[in-house]
C-alpha positions in Angstrom: -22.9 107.1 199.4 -23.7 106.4 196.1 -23.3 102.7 195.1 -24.6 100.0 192.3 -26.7 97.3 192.7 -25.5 93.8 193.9 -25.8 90.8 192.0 -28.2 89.3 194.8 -29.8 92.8 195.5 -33.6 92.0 195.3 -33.6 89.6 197.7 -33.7 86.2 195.9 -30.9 83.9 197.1 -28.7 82.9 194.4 -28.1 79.0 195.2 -25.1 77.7 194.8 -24.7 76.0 191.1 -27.8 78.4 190.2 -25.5 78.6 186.8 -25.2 74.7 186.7 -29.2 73.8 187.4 -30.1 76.1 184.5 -28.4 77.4 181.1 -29.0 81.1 180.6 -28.2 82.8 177.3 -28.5 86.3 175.9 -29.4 86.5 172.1 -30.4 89.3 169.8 -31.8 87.2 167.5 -35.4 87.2 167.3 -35.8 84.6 164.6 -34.2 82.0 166.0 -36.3 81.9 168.9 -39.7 81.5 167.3 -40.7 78.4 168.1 -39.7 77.9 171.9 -40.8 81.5 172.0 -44.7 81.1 170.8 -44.2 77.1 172.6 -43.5 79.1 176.0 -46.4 81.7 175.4 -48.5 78.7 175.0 -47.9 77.8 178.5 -46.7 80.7 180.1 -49.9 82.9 179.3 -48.7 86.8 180.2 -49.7 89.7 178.5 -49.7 90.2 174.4 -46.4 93.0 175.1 -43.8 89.9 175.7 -45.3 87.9 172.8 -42.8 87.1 169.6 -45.9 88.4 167.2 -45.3 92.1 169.2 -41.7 92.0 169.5 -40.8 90.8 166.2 -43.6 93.1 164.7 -41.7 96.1 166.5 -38.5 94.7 165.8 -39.5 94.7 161.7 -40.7 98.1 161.9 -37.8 100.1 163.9 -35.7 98.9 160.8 -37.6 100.1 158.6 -37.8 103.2 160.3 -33.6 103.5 160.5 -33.6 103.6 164.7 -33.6 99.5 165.5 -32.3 98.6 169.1 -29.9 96.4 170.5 -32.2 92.9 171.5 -31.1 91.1 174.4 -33.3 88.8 174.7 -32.4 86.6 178.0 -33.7 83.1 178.1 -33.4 80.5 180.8 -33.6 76.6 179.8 -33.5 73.8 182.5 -32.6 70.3 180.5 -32.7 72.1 177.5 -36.3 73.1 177.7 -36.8 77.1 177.8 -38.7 77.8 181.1 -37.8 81.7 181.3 -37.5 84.6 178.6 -37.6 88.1 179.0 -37.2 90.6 176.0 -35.0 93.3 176.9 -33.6 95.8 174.6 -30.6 98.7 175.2 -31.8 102.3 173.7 -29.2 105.3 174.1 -29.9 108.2 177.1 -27.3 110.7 176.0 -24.0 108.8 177.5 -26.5 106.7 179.0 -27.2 102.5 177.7 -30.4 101.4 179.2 -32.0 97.9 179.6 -35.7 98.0 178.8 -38.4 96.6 177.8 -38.0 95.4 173.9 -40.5 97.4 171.4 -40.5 100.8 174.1 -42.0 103.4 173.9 -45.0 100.7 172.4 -44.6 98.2 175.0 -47.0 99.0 178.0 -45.9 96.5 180.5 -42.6 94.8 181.6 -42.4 91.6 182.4 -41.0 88.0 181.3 -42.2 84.9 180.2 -42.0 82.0 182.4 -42.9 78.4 182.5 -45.4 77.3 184.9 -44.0 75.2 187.9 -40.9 74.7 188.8 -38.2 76.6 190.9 -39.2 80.0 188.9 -37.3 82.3 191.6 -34.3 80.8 190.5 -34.6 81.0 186.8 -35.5 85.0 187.6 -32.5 85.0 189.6 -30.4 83.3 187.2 -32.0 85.7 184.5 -31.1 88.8 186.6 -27.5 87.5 186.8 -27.5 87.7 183.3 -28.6 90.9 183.1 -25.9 92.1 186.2 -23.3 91.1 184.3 -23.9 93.1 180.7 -20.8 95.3 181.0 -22.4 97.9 178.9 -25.5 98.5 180.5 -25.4 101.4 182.8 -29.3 100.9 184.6 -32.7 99.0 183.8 -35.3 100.7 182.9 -38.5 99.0 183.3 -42.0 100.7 182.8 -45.2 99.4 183.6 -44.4 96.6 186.2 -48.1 95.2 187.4 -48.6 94.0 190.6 -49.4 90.3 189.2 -46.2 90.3 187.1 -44.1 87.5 186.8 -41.0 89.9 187.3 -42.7 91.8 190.5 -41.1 89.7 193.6 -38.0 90.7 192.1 -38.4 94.4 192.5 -40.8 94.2 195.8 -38.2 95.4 197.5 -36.6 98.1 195.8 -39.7 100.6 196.8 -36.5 103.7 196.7 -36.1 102.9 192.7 -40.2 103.3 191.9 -40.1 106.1 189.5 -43.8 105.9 189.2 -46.8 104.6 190.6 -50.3 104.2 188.4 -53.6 101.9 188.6 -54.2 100.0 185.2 -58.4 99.4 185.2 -59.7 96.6 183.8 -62.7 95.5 182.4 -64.0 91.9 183.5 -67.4 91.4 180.7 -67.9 88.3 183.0 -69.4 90.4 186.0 -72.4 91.4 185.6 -71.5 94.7 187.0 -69.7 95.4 183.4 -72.6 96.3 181.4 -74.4 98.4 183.7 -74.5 101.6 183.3 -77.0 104.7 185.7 -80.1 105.7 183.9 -78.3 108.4 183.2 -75.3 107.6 181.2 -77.5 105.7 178.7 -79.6 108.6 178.6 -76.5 110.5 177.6 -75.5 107.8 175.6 -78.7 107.5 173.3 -79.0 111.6 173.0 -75.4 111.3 171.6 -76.5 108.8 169.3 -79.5 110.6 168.2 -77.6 114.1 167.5 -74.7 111.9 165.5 -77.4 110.2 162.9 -78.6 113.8 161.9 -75.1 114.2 160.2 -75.7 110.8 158.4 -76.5 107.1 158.6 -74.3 106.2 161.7 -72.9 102.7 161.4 -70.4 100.9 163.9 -68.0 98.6 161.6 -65.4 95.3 162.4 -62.8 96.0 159.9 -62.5 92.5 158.3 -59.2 91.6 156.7 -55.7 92.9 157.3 -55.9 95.6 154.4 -59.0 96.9 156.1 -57.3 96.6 159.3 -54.3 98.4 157.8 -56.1 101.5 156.5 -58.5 101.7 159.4 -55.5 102.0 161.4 -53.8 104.2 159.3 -57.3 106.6 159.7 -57.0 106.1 163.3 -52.9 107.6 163.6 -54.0 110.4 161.4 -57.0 111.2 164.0 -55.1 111.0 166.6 -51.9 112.6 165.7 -54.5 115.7 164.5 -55.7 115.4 168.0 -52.2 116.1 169.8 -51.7 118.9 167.0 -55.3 120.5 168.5 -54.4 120.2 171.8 -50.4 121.0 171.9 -50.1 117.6 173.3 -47.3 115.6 173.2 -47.0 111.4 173.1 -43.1 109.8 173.0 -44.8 106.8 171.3 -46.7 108.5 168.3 -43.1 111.0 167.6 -41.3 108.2 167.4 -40.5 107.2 163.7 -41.6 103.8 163.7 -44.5 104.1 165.6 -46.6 104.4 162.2 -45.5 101.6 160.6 -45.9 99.6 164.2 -49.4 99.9 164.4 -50.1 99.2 160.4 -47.7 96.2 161.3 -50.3 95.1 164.3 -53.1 94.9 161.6 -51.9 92.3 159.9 -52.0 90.3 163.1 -54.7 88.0 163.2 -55.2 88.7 166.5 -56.2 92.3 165.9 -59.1 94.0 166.6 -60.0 97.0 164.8 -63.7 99.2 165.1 -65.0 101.8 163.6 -68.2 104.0 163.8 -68.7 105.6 160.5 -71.5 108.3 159.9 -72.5 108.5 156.5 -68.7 107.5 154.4 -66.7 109.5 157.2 -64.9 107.4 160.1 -66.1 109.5 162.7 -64.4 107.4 165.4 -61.9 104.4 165.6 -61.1 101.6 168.7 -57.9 99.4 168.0 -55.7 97.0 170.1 -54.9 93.1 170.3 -56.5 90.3 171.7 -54.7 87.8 173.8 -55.3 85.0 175.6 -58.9 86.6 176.1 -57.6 89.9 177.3 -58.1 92.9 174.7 -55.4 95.6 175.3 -56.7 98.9 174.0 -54.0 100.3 171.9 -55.6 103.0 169.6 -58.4 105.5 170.3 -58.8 108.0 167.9 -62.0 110.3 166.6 -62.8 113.1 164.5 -63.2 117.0 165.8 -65.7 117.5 164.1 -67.7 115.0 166.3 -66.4 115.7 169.4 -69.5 117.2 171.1 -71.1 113.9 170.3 -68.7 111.5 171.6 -68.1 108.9 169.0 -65.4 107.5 171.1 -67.6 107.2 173.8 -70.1 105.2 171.1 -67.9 103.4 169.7 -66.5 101.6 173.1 -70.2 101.2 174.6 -70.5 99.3 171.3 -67.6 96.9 172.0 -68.7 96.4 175.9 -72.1 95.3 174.5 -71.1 93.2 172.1 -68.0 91.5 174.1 -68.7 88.1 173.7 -69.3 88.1 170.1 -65.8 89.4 169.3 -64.4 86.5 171.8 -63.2 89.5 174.6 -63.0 88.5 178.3 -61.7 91.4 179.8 -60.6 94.7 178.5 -57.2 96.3 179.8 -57.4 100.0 179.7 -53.7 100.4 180.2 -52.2 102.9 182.6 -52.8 105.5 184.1 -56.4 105.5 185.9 -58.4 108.2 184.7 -62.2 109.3 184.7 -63.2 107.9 181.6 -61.5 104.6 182.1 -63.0 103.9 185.6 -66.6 104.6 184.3 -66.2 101.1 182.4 -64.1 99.8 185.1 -64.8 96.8 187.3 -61.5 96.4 189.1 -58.1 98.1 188.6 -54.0 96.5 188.7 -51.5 98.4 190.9 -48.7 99.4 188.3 -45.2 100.7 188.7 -41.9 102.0 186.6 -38.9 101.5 188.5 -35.1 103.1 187.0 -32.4 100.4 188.5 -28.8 101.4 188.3 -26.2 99.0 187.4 -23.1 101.2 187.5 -22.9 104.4 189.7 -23.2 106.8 186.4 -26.8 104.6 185.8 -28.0 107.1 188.9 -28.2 109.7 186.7 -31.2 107.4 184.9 -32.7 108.2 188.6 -32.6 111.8 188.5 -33.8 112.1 184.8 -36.8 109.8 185.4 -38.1 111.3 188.4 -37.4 115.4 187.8 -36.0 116.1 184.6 -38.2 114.3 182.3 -41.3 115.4 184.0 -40.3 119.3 184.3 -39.3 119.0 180.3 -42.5 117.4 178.8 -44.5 119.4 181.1 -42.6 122.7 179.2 -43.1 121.0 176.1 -46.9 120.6 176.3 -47.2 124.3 177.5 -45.4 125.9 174.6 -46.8 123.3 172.4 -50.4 124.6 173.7 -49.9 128.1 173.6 -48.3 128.0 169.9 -51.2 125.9 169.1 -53.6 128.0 170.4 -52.8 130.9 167.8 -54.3 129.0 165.1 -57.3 127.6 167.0 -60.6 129.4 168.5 -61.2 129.4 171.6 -64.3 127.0 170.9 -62.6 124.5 169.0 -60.3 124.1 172.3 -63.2 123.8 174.6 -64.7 121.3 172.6 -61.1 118.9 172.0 -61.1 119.2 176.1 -64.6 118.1 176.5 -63.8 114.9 174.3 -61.2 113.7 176.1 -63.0 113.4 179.4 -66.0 112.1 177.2 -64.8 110.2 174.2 -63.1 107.1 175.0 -61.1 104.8 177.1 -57.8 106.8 176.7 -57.9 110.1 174.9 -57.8 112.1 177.6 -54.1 111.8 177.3 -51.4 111.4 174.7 -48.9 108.9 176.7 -51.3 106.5 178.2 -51.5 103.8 175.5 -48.8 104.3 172.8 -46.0 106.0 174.9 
């Protein structure tokens, strides 16, 4: 039988006068949460998708773009001090209101913010509460829950809600193990290299500044939105409307880290994403066709590896899923999983949709998209699109593994 979760239904006891130890709130104003927001980050660490920079930047840019979402941000404070938040937004599924994570389809991993120390399983449980008792909230939603996540004891034991389960490789430039590379991939490497300069000087750029950020970045969505055109792809995160003016946002953050290899005046290949804490999350690949064979992607992220240090980058998050490309730089990888939580008993539909509907749709989707795309394209021009994605970069093999 069919029923909706329990208050206590993750297994973390709910003392009694949980509600009196610790003052929760829900708010869905960003702004006024600024300060204890970016104070928390300063202790809390976690990754750059629950900082206020990213949410507010999201936040800024759905408006713009007409389609903003409901915030409810919940925050936990013990003596008046904020030890917990966790921004959560509710986005429409046909009848359907679902809880995620705030700034989806952009965000990339769920999780909350919480103080170090202290009794955190009862400000989660007191932060779950909160979230149990939003009447019009049907299920949770939560994509992207790593294994090291503040918010994963609370869903260990709900394996029967994982809608999905990924690997997330990393990086680490401070193993040795990083920047080695067989004989012959820097064979292939330098060959690459070698057949790219004959088309023009080949230079690998930091775009300085947030107006060179901006229009680098605004090259890089025209790449890759080209790229998904080519291949009859389809990414949730670059068709939605504010997506564009997301990532031009994330320029301006100081923060941001946007390269570029340009041969002769033409960007032949471009490498975005955000620096946090020491981790760079790698947001934006993008290159031009007309370079595939040569793999400017490819180029353009040995460049960053090599030069790590330099651009103040401890480890490099490839982002779900794992994939050939990815684990070729890889020196480890994060266990990674989407769980769909229903509230209310019509939030099992959420259940169903997540694990067969979606899937079967997209999967149509990309088919017709590839076989009305293939009228316009020869044959060649496909082979060589496919061979760049296995060759290019950290994520291009795929349209919904960074920007969803």
């Amino acid at each position: 039988m069919l029923e909706a979760l329990r208050a206590d239904a993750f297994g973390v006891p709910l003392r009694d006068g949980a509600r009196a130890a610790c003052s929760v709130t829900v708010s869905q104003d960003l702004a006024s949460l600024r300060e204890a927001w970016t104070a928390l980050e300063a202790r809390a660490g976690g990754n750059v998708f629950q900082s206020y920079a990213w949410c507010r930047t999201w936040d800024e840019a759905a408006r713009r773009a007409g389609c903003d979402a409901v915030a409810r941000v919940v925050t936990v404070r013990e003596s008046g001090r904020l030890v917990l938040l966790w921004p959560l937004a509710i986005r429409r599924l046909g009848p359907l209101r679902i809880l995620r994570s705030f700034g989806e389809p952009a965000t990339q991993y769920a999780d909350a913010l919480v103080a170090p120390g202290g009794e955190s399983g009862l400000w989660l449980a007191a932060a779950w509460q909160a979230v149990r008792e939003m009447r019009d909230v049907d299920a949770v939603f939560l994509r992207g829950v790593r294994g090291d996540a503040v918010i994963a004891p609370l869903l260990a034991s709900r394996s029967r809600f994982v809608t999905r389960t990924a690997e997330a490789p990393f990086c680490d430039f401070r193993n040795a193990q990083a920047r080695r590379r067989s004989g012959r991939t820097r064979n292939t490497l330098q060959r690459n290299l070698r057949n790219l300069a004959e088309a023009g000087p080949v230079r690998f750029e930091v775009a300085a500044g947030a107006e060179e950020r901006a229009e680098a970045m605004t090259e890089a969505v025209r790449l890759k939105q080209a790229w998904l055109r080519r291949t009859g792809r389809f990414s949730a995160g670059y068709a939605h409307p504010a997506n564009a003016a997301f990532l031009r946002g994330l320029a301006d953050c100081p923060n941001a880290l946007v390269l570029r290899l340009r041969v002769g005046d033409t960007t032949a290949a471009v490498e975005a994403g955000l620096i946090h804490a020491g981790a760079y999350a790698s947001l934006v690949q993008a290159y031009d066709a007309r370079y595939a064979a040569q793999g400017p992607g490819r180029l353009l992220f040995r460049h960053m590896v090599e030069n790590a240090a330099g651009l103040g980058i401890d480890q490099l998050d490839f982002l779900a899923p794992a994939c050939r490309h990815k684990s070729e730089w890889a020196t480890g990888a994060m266990p990674v999983r989407d769980y769909a939580l229903p509230l209310r008993l019509r939030g099992w539909i959420l259940l169903g949709y997540v694990r067969h509907l979606r899937p079967w749709a997209k999967a149509c989707r990309e088919r017709l998209g590839a076989a009305l795309t293939g009228w316009g394209i020869r044959p060649s021009e496909r082979e060589a699109g496919r061979g760049q994605t296995e060759r290019a970069g950290p994520t291009e093999a795929g349209p919904d593994e960074n920007v969803r």
